[in-house]
C-alpha positions as a LaTeX table, in Angstrom:
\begin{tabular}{lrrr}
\hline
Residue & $x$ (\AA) & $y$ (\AA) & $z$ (\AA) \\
\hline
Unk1 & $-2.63$ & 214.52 & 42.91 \\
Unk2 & $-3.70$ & 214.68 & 46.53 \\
Unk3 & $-3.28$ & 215.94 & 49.96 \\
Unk4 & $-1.31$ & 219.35 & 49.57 \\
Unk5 & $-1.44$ & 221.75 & 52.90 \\
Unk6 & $-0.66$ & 225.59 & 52.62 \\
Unk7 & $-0.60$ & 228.02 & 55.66 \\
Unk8 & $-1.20$ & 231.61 & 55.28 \\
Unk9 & $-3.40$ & 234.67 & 55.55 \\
Unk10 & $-6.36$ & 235.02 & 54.54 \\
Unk11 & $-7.00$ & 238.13 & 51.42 \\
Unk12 & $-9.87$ & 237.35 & 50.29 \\
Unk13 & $-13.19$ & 235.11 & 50.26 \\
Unk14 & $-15.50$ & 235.46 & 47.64 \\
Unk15 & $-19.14$ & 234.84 & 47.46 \\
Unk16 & $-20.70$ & 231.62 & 45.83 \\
Unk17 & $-21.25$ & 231.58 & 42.12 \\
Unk18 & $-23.59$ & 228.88 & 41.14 \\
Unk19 & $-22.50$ & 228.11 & 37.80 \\
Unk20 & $-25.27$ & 225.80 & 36.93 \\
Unk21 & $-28.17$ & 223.63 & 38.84 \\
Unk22 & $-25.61$ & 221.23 & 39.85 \\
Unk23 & $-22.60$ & 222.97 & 40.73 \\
Unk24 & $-21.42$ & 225.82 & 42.56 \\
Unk25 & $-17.88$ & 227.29 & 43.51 \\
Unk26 & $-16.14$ & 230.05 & 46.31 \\
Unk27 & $-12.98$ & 231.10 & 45.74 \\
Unk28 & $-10.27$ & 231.52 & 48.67 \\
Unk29 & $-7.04$ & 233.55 & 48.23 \\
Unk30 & $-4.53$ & 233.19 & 51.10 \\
Unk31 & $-0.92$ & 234.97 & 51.02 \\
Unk32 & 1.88 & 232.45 & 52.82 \\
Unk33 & 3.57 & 235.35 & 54.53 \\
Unk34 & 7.11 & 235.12 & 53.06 \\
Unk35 & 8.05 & 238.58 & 53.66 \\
Unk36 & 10.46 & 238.81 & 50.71 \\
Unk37 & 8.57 & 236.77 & 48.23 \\
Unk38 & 5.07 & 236.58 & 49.14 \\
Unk39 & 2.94 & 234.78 & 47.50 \\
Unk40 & $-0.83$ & 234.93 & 46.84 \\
Unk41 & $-2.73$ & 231.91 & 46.31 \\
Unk42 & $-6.13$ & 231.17 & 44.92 \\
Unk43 & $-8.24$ & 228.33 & 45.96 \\
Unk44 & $-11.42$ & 227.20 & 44.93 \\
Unk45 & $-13.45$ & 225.09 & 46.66 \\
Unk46 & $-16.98$ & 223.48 & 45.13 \\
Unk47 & $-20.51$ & 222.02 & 45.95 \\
Unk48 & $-21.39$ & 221.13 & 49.91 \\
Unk49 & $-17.65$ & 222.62 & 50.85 \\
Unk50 & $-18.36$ & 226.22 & 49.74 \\
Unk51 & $-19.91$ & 226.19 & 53.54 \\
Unk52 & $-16.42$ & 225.92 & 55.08 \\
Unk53 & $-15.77$ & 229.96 & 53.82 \\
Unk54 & $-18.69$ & 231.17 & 56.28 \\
Unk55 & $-16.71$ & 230.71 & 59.38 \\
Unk56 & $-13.32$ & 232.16 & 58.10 \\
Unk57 & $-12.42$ & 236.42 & 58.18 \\
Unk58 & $-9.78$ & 238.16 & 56.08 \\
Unk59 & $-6.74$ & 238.62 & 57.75 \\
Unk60 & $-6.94$ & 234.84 & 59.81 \\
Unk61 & $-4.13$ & 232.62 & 59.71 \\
Unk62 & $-5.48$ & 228.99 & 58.21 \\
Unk63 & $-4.22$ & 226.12 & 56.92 \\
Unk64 & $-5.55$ & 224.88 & 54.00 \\
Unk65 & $-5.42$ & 221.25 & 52.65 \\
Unk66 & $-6.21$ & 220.60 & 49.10 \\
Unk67 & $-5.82$ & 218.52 & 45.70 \\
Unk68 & $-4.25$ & 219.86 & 42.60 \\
Unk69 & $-6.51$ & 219.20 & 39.55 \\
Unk70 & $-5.50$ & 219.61 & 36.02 \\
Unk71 & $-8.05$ & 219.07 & 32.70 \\
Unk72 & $-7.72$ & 219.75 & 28.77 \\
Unk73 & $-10.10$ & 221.89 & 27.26 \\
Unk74 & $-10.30$ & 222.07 & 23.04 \\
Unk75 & $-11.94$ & 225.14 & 21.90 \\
Unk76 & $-14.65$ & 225.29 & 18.82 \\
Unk77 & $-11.77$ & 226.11 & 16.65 \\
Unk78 & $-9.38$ & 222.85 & 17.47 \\
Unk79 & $-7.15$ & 224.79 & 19.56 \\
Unk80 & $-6.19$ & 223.15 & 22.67 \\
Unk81 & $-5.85$ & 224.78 & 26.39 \\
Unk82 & $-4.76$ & 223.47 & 29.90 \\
Unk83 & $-6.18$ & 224.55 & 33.17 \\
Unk84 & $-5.13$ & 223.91 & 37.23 \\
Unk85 & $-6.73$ & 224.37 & 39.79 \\
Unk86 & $-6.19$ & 224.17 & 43.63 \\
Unk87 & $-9.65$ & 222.52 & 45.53 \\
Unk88 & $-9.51$ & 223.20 & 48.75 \\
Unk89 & $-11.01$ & 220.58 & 50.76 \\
Unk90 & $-10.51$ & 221.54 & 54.24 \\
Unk91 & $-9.98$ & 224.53 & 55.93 \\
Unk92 & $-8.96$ & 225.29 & 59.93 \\
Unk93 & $-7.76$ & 228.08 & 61.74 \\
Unk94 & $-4.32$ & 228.35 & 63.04 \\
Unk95 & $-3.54$ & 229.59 & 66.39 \\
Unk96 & $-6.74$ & 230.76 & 68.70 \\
Unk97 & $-8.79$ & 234.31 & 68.70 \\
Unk98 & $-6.62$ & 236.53 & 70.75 \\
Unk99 & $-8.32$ & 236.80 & 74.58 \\
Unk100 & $-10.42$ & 239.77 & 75.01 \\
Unk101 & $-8.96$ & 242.59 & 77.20 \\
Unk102 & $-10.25$ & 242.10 & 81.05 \\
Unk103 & $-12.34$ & 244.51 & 81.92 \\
Unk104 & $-12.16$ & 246.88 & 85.16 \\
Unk105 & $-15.32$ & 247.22 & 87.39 \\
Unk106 & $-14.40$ & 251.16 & 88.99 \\
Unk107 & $-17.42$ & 250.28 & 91.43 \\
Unk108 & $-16.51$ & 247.36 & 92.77 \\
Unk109 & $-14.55$ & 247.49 & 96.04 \\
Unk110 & $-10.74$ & 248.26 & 95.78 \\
Unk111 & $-9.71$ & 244.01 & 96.30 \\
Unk112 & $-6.21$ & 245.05 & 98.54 \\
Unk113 & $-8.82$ & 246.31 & 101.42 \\
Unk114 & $-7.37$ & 250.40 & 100.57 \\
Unk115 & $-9.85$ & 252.64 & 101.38 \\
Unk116 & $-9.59$ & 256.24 & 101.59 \\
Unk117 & $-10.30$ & 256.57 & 105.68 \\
Unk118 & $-6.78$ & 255.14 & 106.60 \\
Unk119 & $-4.10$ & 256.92 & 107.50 \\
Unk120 & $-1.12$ & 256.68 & 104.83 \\
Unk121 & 2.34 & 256.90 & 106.22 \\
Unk122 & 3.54 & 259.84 & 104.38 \\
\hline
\end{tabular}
């Protein structure tokens, strides 16, 4: 089952376990910002896509796209479990980085031509 899209917040990012030579995994958690019910879902996302994580922060707004995998495990013992998980495949911001606060130059020369030699009216 494919091609699944969640937007949310970002709560958490975790660092990249290598579970053996030839794989590795990063998990995501993002909350979808239903303020009565919110919930918080994990993602995981594996191999050459763990990269994606670097560029993201906790608390930005992303949408994520990803696949629902399922898988039967049998334990040692015959007993039988079932696991699913939520790869993440693609990750991008929502929205753009709020724009910085201009700045004010108190040296520069007042830009309405004011200066303190003229004679005010009152």
């Amino acid at each position: 089952m494919s091609n699944y899209k969640l937007t949310g917040t970002v709560k958490f990012i975790g660092d990249t376990v290598k579970v053996s030579e030839k794989f590795s995994k990063r998990d995501l958690v993002v909350s979808d910002g239903d303020a009565m019910y919110p919930q918080v879902i994990s993602f995981q996302v594996t191999q050459d896509k763990c990269d994606l994580l670097d560029t993201i922060m906790e608390g930005q707004e992303v949408e994520v796209s990803f696949n629902l995998r399922g898988r039967e495990w049998t334990s040692p013992q015959g007993e039988t479990k079932y696991f699913n998980t939520l790869e993440a495949w693609r990750i991008d911001t929502v929205g753009s980085a709020p724009a910085p606060a201009p700045t004010i130059d108190l040296s520069a020369p007042d830009p309405l031509g004011d200066s303190e030699e003229e004679d005010l009216p009152f």
